[in-house]
matplotlib code that plots the C-alpha trace (Angstrom):
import matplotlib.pyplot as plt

x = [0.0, 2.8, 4.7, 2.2, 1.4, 5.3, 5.4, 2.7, 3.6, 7.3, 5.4, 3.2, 6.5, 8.6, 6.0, 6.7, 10.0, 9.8, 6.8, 8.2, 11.8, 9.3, 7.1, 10.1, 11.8, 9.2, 7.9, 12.1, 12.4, 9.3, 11.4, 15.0, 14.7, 18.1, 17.5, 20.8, 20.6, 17.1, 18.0, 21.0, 18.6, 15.9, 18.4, 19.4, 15.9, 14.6, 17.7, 16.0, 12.8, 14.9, 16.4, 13.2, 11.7, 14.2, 14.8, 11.3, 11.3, 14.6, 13.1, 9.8, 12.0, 14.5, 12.4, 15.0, 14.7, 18.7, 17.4, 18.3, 21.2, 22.1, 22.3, 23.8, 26.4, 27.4, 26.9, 29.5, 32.1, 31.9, 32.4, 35.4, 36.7, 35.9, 37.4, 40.6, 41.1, 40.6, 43.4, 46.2, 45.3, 45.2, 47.0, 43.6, 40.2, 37.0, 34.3, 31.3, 32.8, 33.0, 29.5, 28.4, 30.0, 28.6, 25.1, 25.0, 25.8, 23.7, 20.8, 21.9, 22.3, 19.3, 17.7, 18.8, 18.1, 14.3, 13.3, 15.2, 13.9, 10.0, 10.3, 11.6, 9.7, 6.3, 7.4, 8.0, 4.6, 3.1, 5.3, 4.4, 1.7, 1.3]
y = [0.0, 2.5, 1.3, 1.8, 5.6, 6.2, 4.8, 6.8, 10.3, 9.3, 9.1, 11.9, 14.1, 12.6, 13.2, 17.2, 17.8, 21.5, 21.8, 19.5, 21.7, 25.3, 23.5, 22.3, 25.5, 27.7, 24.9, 25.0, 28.2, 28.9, 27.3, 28.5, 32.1, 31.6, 31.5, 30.1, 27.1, 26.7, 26.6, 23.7, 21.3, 22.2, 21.1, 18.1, 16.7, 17.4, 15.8, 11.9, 12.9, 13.5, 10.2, 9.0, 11.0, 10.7, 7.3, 6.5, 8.9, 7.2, 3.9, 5.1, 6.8, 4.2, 0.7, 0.2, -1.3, 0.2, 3.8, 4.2, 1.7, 4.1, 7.4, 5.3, 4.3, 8.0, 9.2, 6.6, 7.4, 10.9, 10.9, 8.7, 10.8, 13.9, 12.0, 11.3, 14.5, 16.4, 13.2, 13.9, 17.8, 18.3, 14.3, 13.7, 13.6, 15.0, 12.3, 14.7, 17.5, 15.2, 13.8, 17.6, 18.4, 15.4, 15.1, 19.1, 18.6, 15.9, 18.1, 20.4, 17.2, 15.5, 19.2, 19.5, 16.2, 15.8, 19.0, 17.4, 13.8, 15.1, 16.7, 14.3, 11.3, 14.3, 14.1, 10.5, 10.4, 12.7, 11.6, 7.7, 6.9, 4.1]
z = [0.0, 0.9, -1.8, -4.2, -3.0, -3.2, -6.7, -7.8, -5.9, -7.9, -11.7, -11.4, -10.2, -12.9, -15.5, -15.0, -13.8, -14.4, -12.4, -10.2, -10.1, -9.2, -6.6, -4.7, -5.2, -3.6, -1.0, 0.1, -0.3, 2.3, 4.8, 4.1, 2.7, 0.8, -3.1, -3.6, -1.3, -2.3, -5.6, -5.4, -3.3, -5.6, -8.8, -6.6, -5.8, -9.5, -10.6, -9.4, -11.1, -14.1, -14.2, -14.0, -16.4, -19.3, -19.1, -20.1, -23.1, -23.9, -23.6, -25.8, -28.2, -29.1, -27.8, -25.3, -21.8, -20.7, -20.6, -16.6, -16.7, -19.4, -17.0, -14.2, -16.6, -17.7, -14.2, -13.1, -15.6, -14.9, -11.4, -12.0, -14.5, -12.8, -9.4, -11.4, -12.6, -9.3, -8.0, -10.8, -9.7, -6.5, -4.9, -3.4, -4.4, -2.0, -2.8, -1.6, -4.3, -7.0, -6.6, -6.4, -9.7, -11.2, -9.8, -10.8, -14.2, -14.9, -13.6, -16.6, -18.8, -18.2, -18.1, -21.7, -22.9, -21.5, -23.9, -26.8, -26.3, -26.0, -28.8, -30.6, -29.3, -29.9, -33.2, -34.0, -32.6, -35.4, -38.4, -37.7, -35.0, -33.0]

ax = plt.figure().add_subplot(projection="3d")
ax.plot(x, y, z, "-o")
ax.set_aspect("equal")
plt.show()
């Protein structure tokens, strides 16, 4: 029963992650009254709704089941290179940065890709409908 609700509260947020990125913005923001901070935890809880969310357009768009193993895969590689880098840099690497740096770019990423996939899979859709 609670699983279902989650799973359900989870596909309507991922359907919209825009909306989903301005409700959590202002609902934070009611509480913290700093637009910067609101703004980074707002880019970091969109960014799960994102993965969601542009997986399955992936997975429409292409007939693919590996959408999400897809973004996990990219996600993975760029934290190790971005890990490796700041290593070769600086002799050490700060895990909690790197995951940062990635988990903030993919927000940006996935931001990008979501538009371009819709529109794409909107018009697949019209050229040759299912």
């Amino acid at each position: 029963m609670i699983v279902e609700i989650l799973l359900n509260l989870y596909s309507w947020l991922a359907a919209l992650p825009f909306v989903t990125f301005i409700v959590i913005w202002f609902g934070v923001y009611l509480f913290l009254k700093n637009k910067k901070l609101t703004t980074r935890l707002s880019m970091d809880i969109t960014m799960l709704f994102l993965i969601g969310s542009v997986s399955v357009i992936w997975n429409q768009l292409f007939q693919a089941k590996f959408g999400f193993w897809l973004i996990i895969l990219v996600l993975l590689i760029s934290f190790g290179l971005i890990g490796g880098y700041q290593n070769q840099a600086k002799g050490k690497t700060d895990l909690l940065k790197v995951f940062r740096v990635v988990w903030r770019l993919g927000f940006l990423t996935l931001s990008v890709l979501y538009i371009v996939l819709l529109l794409a899979n909107i018009l697949k859709n019209m050229i040759i409908p299912t």
